[in-house]
Each structure stands twice: as structure tokens, then as C-alpha cells.
N, C-alpha and C positions, 0 to 999 in steps of 0.2 A: 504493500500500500504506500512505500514510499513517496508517489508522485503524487498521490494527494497532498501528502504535508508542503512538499515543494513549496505552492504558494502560499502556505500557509494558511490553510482554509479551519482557522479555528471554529469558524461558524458551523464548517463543516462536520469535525470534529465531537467537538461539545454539545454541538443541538440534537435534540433527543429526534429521532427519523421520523416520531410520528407529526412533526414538524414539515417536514418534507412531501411535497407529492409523490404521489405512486411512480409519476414517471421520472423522476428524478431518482429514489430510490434504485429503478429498474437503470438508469443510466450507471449510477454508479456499478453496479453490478455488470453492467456491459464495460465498463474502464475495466475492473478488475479484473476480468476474464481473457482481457486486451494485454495486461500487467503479467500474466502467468500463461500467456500463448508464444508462441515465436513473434521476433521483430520483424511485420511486414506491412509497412506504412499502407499499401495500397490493399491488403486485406482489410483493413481491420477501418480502413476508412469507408468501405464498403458494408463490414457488418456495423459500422456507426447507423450507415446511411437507411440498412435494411433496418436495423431494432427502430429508429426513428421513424421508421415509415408505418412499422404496426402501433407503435403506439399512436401515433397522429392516428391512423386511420380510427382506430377501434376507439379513441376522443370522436371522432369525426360522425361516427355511426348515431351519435343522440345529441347534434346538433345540426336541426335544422339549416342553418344557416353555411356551413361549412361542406367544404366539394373534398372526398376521398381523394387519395393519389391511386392509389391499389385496388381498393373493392371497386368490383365492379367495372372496371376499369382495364384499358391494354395496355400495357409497357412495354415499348419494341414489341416484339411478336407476342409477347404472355399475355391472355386475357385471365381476367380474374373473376369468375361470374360470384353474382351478388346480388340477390335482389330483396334487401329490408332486412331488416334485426326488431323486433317485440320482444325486450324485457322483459322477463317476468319478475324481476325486482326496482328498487330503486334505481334512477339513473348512476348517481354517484358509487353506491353499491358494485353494479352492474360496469361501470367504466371501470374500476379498480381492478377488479375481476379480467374483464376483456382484455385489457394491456397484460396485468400479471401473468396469464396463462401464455400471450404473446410470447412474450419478451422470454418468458422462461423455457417453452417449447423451442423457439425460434434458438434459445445459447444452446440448451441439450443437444442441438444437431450442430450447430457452428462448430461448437468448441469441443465436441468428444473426441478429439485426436491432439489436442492440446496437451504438452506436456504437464504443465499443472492443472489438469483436468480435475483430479481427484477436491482438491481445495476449491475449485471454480463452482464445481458441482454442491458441494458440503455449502459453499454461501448461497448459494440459488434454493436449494430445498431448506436452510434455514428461513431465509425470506418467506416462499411458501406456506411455510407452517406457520412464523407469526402472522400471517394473514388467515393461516385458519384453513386454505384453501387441500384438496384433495389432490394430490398430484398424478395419483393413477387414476384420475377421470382422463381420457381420452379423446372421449365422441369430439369428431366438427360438425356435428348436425346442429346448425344455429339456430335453424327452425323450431327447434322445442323452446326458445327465449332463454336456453339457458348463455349466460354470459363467457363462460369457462368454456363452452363448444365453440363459439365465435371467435374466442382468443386462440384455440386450438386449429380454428379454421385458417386465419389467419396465420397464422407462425407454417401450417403446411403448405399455404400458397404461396408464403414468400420463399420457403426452403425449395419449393419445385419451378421458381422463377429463377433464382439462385441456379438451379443446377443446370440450365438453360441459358443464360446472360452472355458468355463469352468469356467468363472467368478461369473458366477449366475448373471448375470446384472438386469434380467427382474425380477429377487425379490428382488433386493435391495441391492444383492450382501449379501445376507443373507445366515448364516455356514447350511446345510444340515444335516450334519451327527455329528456334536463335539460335544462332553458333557464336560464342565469341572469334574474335581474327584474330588476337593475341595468343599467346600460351602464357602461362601461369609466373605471375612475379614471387617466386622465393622471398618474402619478406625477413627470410632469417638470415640472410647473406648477404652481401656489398650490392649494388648495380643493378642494371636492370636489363642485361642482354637477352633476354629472350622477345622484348618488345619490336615488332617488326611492322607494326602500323602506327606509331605514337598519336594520332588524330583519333583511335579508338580506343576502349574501354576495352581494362585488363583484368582477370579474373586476380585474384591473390589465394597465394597458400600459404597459410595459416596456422603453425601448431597450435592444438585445440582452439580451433575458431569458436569462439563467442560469442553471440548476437545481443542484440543490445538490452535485450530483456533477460540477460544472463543463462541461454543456452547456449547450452555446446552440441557443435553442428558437426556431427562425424564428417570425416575423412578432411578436413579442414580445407576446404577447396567448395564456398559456397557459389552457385550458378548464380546469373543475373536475375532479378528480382523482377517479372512484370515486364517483362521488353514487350510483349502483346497485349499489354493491357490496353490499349487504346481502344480493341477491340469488345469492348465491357458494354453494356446498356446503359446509357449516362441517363441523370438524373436531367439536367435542361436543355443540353445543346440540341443544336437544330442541325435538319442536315448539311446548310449551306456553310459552317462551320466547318465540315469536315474533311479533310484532303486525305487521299488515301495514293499511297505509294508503293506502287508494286515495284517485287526482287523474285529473282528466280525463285524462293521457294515462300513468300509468303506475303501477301497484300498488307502494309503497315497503313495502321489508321492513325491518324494526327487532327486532334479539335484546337482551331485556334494557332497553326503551324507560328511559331516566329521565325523560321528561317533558320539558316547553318550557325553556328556555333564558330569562333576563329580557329584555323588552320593553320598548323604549321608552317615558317614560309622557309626559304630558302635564306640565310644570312641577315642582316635589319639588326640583330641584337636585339636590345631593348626596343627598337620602334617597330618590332613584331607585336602583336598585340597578344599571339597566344605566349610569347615567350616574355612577356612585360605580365602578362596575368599570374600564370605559375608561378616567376621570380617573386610576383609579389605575397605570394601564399606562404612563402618560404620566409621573407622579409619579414611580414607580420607574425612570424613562430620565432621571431626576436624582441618582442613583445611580454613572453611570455616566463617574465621573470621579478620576480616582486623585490630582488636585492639590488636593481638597478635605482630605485628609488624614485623613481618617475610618479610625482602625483599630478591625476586627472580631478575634472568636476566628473561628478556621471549623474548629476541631479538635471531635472527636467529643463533648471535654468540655464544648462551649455549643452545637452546633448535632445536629439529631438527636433520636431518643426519642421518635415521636410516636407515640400509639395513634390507629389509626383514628376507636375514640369519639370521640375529641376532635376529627373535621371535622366541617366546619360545615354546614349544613343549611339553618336560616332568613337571614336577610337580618341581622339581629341578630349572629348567631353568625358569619357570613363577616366582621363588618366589625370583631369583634373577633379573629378567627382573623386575619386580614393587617394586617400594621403598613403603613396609608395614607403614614403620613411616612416612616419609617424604615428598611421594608423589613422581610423576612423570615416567619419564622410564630412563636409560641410554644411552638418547641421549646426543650427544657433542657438537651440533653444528656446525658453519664452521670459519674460518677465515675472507673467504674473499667472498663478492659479487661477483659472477663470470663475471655480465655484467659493474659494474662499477670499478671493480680491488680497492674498497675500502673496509674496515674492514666493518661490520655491527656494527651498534652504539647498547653498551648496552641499557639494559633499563630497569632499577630496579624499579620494581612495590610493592604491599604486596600483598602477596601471597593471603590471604583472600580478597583482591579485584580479584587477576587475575582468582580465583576460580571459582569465583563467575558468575563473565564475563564470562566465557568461559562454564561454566554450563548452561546458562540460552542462549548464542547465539546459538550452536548450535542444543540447544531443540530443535529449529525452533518453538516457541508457546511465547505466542500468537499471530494471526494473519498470522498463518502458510502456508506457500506454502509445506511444509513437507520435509522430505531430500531429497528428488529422485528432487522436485521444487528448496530446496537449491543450489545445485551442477548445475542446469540447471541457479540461479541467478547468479551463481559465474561462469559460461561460458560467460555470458554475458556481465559479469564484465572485463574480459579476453579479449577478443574481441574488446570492447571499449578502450582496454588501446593504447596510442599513441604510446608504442614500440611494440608492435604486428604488425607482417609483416605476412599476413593472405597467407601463405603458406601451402598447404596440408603437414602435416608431416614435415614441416619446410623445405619444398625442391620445385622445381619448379617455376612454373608463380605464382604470384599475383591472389587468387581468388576476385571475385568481393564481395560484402557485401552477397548478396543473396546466391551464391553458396558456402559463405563459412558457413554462419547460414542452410540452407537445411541440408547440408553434416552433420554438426557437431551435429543438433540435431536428425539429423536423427542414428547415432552412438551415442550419449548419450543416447536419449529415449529407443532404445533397450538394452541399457546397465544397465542401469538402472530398464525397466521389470523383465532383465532376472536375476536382483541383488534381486528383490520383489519375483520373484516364485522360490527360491531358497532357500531363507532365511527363507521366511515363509511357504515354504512345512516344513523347518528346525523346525522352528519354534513347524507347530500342530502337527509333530509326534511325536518330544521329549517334547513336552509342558511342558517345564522349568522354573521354580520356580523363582519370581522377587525378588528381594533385601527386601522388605519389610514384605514380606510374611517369608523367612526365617529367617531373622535377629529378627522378634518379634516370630516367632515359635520357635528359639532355646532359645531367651530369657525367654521365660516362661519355660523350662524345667529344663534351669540353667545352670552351666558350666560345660564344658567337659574334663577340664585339669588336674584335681587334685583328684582323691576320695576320696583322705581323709580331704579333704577343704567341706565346707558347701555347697550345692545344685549340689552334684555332679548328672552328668546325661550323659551318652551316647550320648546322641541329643543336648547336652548343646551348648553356646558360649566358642568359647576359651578365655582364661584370658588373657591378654596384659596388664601389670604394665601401670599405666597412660592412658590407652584408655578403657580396658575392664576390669571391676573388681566387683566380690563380694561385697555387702552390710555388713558390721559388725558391731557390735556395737561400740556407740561413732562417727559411721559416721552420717556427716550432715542429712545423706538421712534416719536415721535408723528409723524417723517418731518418734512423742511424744511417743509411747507404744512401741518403736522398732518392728512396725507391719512391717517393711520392711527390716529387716535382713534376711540373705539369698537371697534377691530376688540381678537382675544381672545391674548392672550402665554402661553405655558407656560415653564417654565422645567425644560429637559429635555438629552439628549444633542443637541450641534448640527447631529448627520447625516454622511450623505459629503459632502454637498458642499464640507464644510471641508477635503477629506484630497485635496491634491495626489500626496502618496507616502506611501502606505500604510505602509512600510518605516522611514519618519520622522516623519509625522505625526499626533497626537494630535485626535480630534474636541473633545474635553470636551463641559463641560458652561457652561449659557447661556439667557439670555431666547432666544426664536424668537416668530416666528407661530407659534399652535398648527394653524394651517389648512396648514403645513407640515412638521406633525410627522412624522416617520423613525422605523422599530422600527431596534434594533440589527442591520443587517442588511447585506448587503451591496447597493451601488443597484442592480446586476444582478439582485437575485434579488426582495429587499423582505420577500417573505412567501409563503407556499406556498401553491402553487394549487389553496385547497380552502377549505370553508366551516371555524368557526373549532368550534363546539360538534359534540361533547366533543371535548377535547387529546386528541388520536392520542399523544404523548408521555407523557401521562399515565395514558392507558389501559394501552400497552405493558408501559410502564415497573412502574407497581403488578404488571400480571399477570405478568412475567417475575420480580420480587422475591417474589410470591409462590411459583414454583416452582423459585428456586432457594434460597429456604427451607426448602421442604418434601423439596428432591432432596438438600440437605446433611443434613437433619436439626437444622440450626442456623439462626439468624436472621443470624450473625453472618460476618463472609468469614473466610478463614481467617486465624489469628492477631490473629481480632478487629480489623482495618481493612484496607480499602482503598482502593490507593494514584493518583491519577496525578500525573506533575510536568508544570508548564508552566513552561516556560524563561522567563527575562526577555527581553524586548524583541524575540523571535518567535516566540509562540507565536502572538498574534492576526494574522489573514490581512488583514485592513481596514482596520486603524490598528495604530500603533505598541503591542506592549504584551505582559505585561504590565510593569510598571516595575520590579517586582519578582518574583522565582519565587515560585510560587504553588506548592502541593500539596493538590489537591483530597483530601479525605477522607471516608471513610464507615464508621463502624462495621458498618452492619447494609446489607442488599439494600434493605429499605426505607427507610432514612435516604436510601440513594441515588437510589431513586425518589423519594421526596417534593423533593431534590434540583433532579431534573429536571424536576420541575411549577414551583418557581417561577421558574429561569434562562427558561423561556420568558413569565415576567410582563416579567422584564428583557430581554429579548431583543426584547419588543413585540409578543410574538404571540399572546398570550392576555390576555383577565380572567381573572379567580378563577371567575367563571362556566363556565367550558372547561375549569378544573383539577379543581375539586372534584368532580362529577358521573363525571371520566373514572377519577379515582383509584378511585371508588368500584365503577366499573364492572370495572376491573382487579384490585381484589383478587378478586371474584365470579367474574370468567372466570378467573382463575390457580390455584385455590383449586380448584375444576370441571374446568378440563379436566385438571387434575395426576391428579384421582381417576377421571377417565374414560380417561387414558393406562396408570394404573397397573392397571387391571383387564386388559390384553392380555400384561400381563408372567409371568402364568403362568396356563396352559390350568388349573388346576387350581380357579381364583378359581371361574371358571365352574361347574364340576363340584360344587366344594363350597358355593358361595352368597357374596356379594358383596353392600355396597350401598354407594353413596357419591350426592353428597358427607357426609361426617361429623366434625363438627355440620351437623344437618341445617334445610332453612329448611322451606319451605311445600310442598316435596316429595322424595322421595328416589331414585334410580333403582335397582333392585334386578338382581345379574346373575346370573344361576343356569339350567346348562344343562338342560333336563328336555322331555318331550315328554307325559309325564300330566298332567292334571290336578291343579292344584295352589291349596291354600286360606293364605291369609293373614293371619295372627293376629299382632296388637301387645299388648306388656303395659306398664302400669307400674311400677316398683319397689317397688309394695307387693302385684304380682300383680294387677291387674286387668283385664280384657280390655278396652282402648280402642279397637280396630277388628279386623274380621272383616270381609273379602273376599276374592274370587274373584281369583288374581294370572294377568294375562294379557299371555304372555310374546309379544314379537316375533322374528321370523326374526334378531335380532341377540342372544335370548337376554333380552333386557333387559324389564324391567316398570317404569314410572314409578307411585310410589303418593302419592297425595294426604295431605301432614304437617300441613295448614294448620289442621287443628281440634286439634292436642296445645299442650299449653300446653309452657314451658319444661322439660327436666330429663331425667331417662334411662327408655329403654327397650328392651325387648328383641323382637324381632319372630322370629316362630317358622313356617316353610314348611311345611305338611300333605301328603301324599301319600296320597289312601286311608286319611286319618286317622293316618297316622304323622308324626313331627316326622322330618323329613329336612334343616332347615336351623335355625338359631338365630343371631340376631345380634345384635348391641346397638350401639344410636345413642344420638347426645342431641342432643336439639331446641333450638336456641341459640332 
């Protein structure tokens, strides 16, 4: 249960459950089974996505007002017939019941191959019982009004949609068709000669490989994690999102493509952008030493306050956007707390502790709920804070506990899917090269900057006075027989192999070979088994701050920061640390995603190239699916006309229930008719209309019927 405490959810903690909604309870209970499964970010954001979806629905079943996603309903090809639920108890009763039996049915099949199954299982039938409830009832025959059949019902439609999706569930969720192009990086040796494609992802061999939730993965040589997941039934995307890329043996799906990733170039040195990225991955593991004495602010007053506008884009703009020596981005922070109208109090830490900290929280390992489970602990965190006024959107009635956890997870789970088959369609078709793979493959070729300096090479590392340099003689490093001249030094974190006891010992920081450079990691694990372009962290992370942005109605957590502590001297698992308490901070949702894109530059497991691209793609899916969750929350959106997303880009999707024929008129603000077409609506009610020829600014789009206006909306085209 460690990752609960993480953010220190004492509310969490100390509040007695029967405080808690059913479906919040049932959530925890899905983290925990996340906690004691294997580490696979794109699983487990999946079974977020599916428990989120029974419970929403089986809330949804006894209000009128509210449109199922599942009953009744087709998802990609799965239909789910349904037609009514009769009670034969209380509503509240009867909801409790419905989800319970869900959510519990629906883990007994996810998780019965889970290595901590037995524990997973033991909390799920405890829950159970303090509800009272039978757990060898069975039936889905919902028709008899009993609640427990419905929940039963449900939990088997979602497992038989499941085994259908494109997931490969019924093998283990095992790759079909990927071959990696590298052979395997020996992590227990010097260099990296086996790499023979450095622009792709390399497997590593691992004595007793690790995973981040603290299994060990026989044969220590884990496969690529998801390279077909693009292939999944997404939660919003549409099909004109989709680009599919075919290879001789298998059609690669990509939602939302950004394009290639930097490539290796021929010579450039540093004004390579793949070889300026990696260098700097290495640079910033010089960072990561608290005896250097470097104090930072990390309070919301200097770090934080970034607009999107301001990422980078060209090659120019990334390499002033990341501080190569120093670390960090050109954020300013803010003045003022916007809810307490007070200054934010510095808080000067050492950088080598806050590095440190901040690499190893949000790894999410060990003991991991994964990221897509992080974001879903920190809603929860949200929610329980005493100035949270549990308004939809920040606007309205008061929801009650239940319908604001149903709602919210039921818009983070899909947000979060659709951030997993996105990323890692991303992911297996440009299968991107990880920090350690290229950083020892250009170190063995030598440096790129200079040809007339020793170990010149085309594929080399760039040279950086003080971080990246040449061996020569009379250097410490030059070995008794100067066998190590020419070869390439970084000057970086010194690795585990310096950390006898974790408990006591410090790695710091030090010249090395760079051909045995370490990400801040642990030696068990090293780096997650998956290609490196786009950051799954990154992507997550933006999309879940986007929507719990827009589900507060604020940018801001409550009371304007929030908070975690890391104790001194154990909080980090791998070495001693930090030296000093540390209190991670975050004004805004986004502060704290932007956060967590660069802990994984320090952490060694990304360039800037896997951040930027994934940030980008996360605000796009958080932003989208929020407004494609939020049309199911009242039947009535349908009936009377809907369109989202709004501001709209190059299209809009319109949702409007009708069975006549229907004509399609947009205006602009000075009344002009800018488009006239024929709106043709799908079995989901939806029409996708082409925005791509309006220029910037407002407009009003008006639904015909027989030549009557039956619908009128207004969007603005960013």
C-alpha cells in the first residue's frame, strides 16, 4: 500500500470507509490489485478504464437522466444488449450492490494470474463480507430486479468485450507480431557493441530483472511492453485520428501520429539534436548529488507557470527551452496563491536531494500502481481535500460523494486508455532508442565534435568541457599502461555499483566511463521494457492534469498547492537519501505534470525528445476525451444538441439525437453562412464535421429539420 501514503493521503488513511463511497472504496481496491500485479502501465490503464466503466454504468442504470457507455450499447464491434433494470430494493441499496458485485466479478477475472493474487483476492472478499453481500451468488439474470445479477451481468460483458478489444488478453497480453532489430544490451559489462541500429529500441539483460512493482521476471531479458497496443478499442478517438502503417508482417495503428522522433545524423556533434538530447540525459545525472551543495527554490514561487505556447517545437526552441548545464525549464513561477492572496513561501532545498526525490516518486516503483494508477491516486487525493467543493466543472449543485467518484473516474479511466493506445501505438512503430542504449553506443565509438581530437567518430558523444570529455594522458582515468586514453568520460551519477547498502550509502556524483553510464535506476530494473518515444509519463501525466482541470473547474489543487513530504534519509529505496526533507510542490495539475516530464530526464529515461511530443499529445487527449465523457452525463445533451471538443481544431464532433433528416448551417459573427451541409448522424448519434477551412474566432452552427432551426450552438475555432 505504499503508494497511497506517497501523497500522503491522511484523509485517506484515518477516515473510517464508511465515509467513502462505494465506488471509491471499489477504486481503491482496483489501485491495490494494480500494487501486487506486474508493472504494465498500458494494462492496468485499461483495467482502470474497464472497473470505471461498470461502475459508471451500473450508477447510470437508476438515473434517468444519465446515457450508459456499455449497456446497451456497441463499442467497436461488442454490443452489449440491455434492455431496463427494476429494482426490487432501494435505489441506493441496489447501486451499492450493482457496482460491488461489478467491480468484484470484473478483479476475480483481471487479476487471477497476478502474482499477488492471493492478498488481492483476501481484500476483495473482505470488502464483500462487510457489505454483507453473498459472493457465491452468481446469476446475471437482471431480470429478476435483483441488483447482484446486474452487477454480475455487467462484470461478464465487460470480461467478454475484454477478451475481444485487440488487447490479446486471452494470451497474456503477449506482442504477436514485434521483433526487436537490436540484440540484447548486457547491462552487467562495459559498452554497448551489440547495438547495430542505434535509432531503435534495445531489449536489456538483466540479472534478476525487477519490475517496478517489485517482481522478478524470469530469464531476465523482459520483451517490449505493448508495441501493438495501438490496436486496442479506444475509449474517444475517432477514426479520422487514426493512421495506420503497414510492415511486412503487421499493420501498426497510431491515434494522433506526431511524426518521427530525431535521428541519428552523420557528425554535427552537439548540433545533432539526437546526440545534444542523450548528452543531455547524461549531463543532468550530474545533478544528482546533494554534496555538491547547490540550493534551488522548488516552491511554486520559482518553479511552475508554464503555458503550453511556450514548448518547444524546432530544434532551436528545445535547446533553449532545457537548461543543458543547469537543469530545469524556464518556468517563473507565480507571486501569489490565488486562493489564499498570500506569497508562496520559498523553499530552498539541494538540488541533489530534490533530484533525487523527484526521480524516484514519480517512477511510480516500487510497489507500483503505474502512472495511469498514479494520477487516479492523486484524484483521490483531490477529492478528499476539505476545500474541494465537489462541483461538476466547478459550476452547479453539490454532487454527492458517489456521483462525483463514478463521473470523475469514469473520465479519467478513458482518458487515461486513450493516453496508453496512443502512446504506445507511438511507441512500437517508431520503436525509439532508450537513454542507455544510446548514450553507451555513442560512447564506444567516441566523440563527435572535433576530428582532429582523438577518437573522432561520426556516431560519437558530443564533448561538453566538464560533463563530457576525452580520456588523455596524465588523466586520473588514463589506467597504469594509459590502456584508457582515447576512450570517452562523462561526468555523471556513479551508478549502483557504488551502493553496498542502500540504507547507508550514497552513489554521488563523478568522472565514469560514459560507455558505463547508469539512469537513476534501480540495477534490477535499469529502464522499462519498452521503446522510449513518446514519454508514457508525459503523455499521462499532461492528459490526467488536463481533466482534472476541467472536472474542478480550477487549474489550481485545492487551497492552491499541493503537497507531498519525503522524509530524510528514507524516503529513496536505492541509496541513502534524501539528506534533507524535501516537500514536493505544485501549484496547478499542470505544474505537476510538467513536473513529471522532466524527473524522468533525471531519472535517465528520457531526452527532451520523448517529453515534449508526449506533453503535447496529452493535453489533446485530456482536453477530448473530458468532452466526449461529458456528453453521456445527461440523456438530454443528446436530445437537445451537443458539440465538442470546444475551442475547436480542424474538426468538431456534433451529438444530437434525431432520426430525420437533418441540414447543417455554420455562421460567423457578422452572420455569414460559412458552411452548408448534409449532417450524417451514426448509430452513436454523433456527426464529425470538417472545421479545417474556418479561420480563427466565433461561430454559431444552427441544425435544420424540414427547414426549421431545431438546434443552435456556438464554438470558437482556436
Amino acid at each position: 500500500m505504499r503508494r497511497i501514503l506517497l501523497f500522503v493521503l491522511l484523509s485517506i488513511v484515518t477516515t473510517p470507509l464508511i465515509s467513502q463511497s462505494v465506488a471509491r472504496q471499489w477504486n481503491e481496491e482496483v489501485l491495490h490489485g494494480i500494487r501486487n500485479d506486474f508493472a504494465r502501465p498500458t494494462v492496468h490503464a485499461r483495467n482502470l478504464f474497464h472497473s470505471s466503466v461498470a461502475m459508471y454504468d451500473a450508477w447510470t442504470v437508476f438515473d434517468k437522466n444519465a446515457d450508459s457507455f456499455f449497456l446497451g450499447k456497441t463499442v467497436g464491434v461488442f454490443h452489449c444488449d440491455f434492455d431496463g433494470f427494476e429494482a426490487s430494493e432501494s435505489v441506493s441499496e441496489a447501486r451499492q450492490k450493482a457496482i460491488s458485485y461489478a467491480v468484484y466479478r470484473f478483479m476475480r477475472h483481471r487479476f487471477a494470474t497476478s502474482p499477488g493474487q492471493e492478498e488481492i483476492f483476501q481484500s476483495i472478499e473482505a470488502l464483500m463480507q462487510d457489505f454483507g453481500y453473498d459472493t457465491s451468488f452468481t446469476s446475471t439474470d437482471y431480470h429478476t430486479g435483483n441488483a447482484a445479477a446486474l452487477g454480475n451481468y455487467i462484470a461478464a460483458q465487460l470480461i467478454a468485450f475484454g477478451l475481444q478489444d485487440g488487447a490479446n488478453e486471452a494470451l497474456g497480453y503477449e506482442n504477436q507480431h514485434y521483433e526487436p532489430l537490436n540484440a540484447p544490451l548486457n547491462v552487467d559489462i562495459s559498452g554497448n557493441l551489440t547495438m547495430t541500429h542505434p535509432n531503435h529500441w534495445q531489449p536489456l539483460k538483466v540479472e534478476n530483472y525487477v519490475d517496478q512493482s517489485g517482481n522478478t521476471i524470469p530469464g531476465g531479458q523482459p520483451p517490449f511492453l505493448g508495441p501493438e497496443w495501438g490496436s486496442v478499442t479506444p475509449f474517444s478517438f475517432q477514426e479520422d485520428q487514426k493512421t495506420v502503417f503497414s510492415t511486412p508482417d503487421f499493420d501498426y495503428i497510431v491515434y494522433n501520429d506526431p511524426g518521427p522522433p530525431s535521428y541519428l545524423q552523420e557528425g554535427l556533434g552537439i548540433e545533432d539534436a539526437y546526440k545534444w538530447g542523450f548528452s543531455l540525459v547524461a549531463a543532468w545525472s550530474s545533478h544528482l548529488d546533494p554534496t555538491d551543495e547547490v540550493l534551488i527554490d522548488i516552491s511554486p514561487a520559482s518553479m511552475g507557470n508554464l503555458d503550453i505556447s511556450t514548448f518547444p517545437e524546432t530544434f532551436e526552441e528545445y535547446t533553449a527551452f532545457y537548461d543543458y548545464v543547469n537543469g530545469t525549464d524556464p518556468s517563473s513561477g507565480r507571486a501569489l496563491n490565488p486562493k489564499t492572496q498570500q506569497p508562496y513561501e520559498p523553499q530552498m532545498v539541494l538540488r541533489g536531494d530534490y533530484t533525487r526525490v523527484l526521480a524516484e516518486f514519480w517512477a511510480d516503483g516500487p510497489d507500483s500502481e503505474t502512472p495511469p494508477g498514479h494520477w487516479f491516486t492523486l484524484l483521490n487525493y483531490v477529492s478528499d481535500q476539505p476545500d474541494l467543493v465537489k462541483r461538476f466543472k466547478g459550476e452547479g449543485r453539490v454532487l454527492s460523494d458517489l456521483e462525483w467518484d463514478v463521473k470523475s473516474y469514469f473520465i479519467l479511466g478513458g482518458t487515461m486508455h486513450d493516453a496508453a493506445i496512443s502512446a504506445w501505438g507511438i511507441k512500437g512503430y517508431y520503436d525509439y532508442v532508450r537513454p542507455i542504449s544510446a548514450i553507451r553506443y555513442m560512447a564506444d565509438k567516441g566523440q563527435s565534435s572535433d576530428p582532429n581530437q582523438l577518437s573522432y567518430n561520426p556516431h560519437g558523444l558530443p564533448l561538453t568541457p566538464g560533463l563530457i570529455e576525452v580520456i588523455e594522458e596524465g588523466d586520473p582515468m588514463a589506467g597504469a599502461f594509459n590502456e584508457n586514453i582515447g576512450k570517452i568520460k562523462l561526468y555523471g551519477w556513479r551508478g549502483p555499483g557504488v551502493i553496498a547498502n542502500p540504507s547507508t550509502d550514497v552513489a554521488g556524483v563523478g568522472w565514469i566511463f560514459a560507455n558505463e553510464w547508469f539512469p537513476y535506476q534501480r540495477p534490477s530494473f535499469v529502464t522499462p521494457p519498452f521503446a522510449g518515444y513518446v514519454s508514457g509519463h508525459s503523455t499521462y501525466s499532461r492528459a490526467a492534469a488536463e481533466v482534472l482541470t476541467q472536472l474542478t473547474g480550477d487549474p489550481f489543487f485545492p487551497g492552491g498547492m499541493g503537497t507531498f513530504e519525503a522524509p530524510a534519509d528514507s524516503f529513496l529505496k536505492f541509496e541513502k537519501g534524501p539528506s534533507m526533507p524535501i516537500q514536493l510542490q505544485w501549484a496547478t495539475y499542470r505544474d505537476a505534470s510538467d513536473q513529471t516530464s522532466l524527473s524522468r530526464i533525471w531519472g535517465g529515461i528520457h531526452p527532451p525528445i520523448d517529453d515534449i511530443p508526449g506533453r503535447f499529445l496529452g493535453e489533446k487527449i485530456g482536453k477530448e476525451a473530458f468532452a466526449f465523457a461529458e456528453a453521456y452525463f445527461t440523456k438530454k445533451s443528446a436530445q437537445q444538441g451537443v458539440l465538442f471538443p470546444n475551442p475547436v481544431g480542424d474538426e468538431v464532433v456534433l451529438l444530437y439525437e434525431t432520426t430525420a433528416p437533418i441540414q447543417l448551417e455554420v455562421y460567423d459573427v457578422l452572420g455569414r453562412k460559412v458552411l452548408s451541409e448534409a449532417a450524417v448522424f451514426d448509430a452513436e448519434n454523433t456527426c464529425t464535421v470538417n472545421t479545417s477551412m474556418l479561420n480563427q474566432g466565433l461561430y454559431f452552427m444552427r441544425l435544420l429539420s424540414d427547414r426549421k432551426t431545431v438546434v443552435v450552438c456556438k464554438f470558437l475555432k482556436k
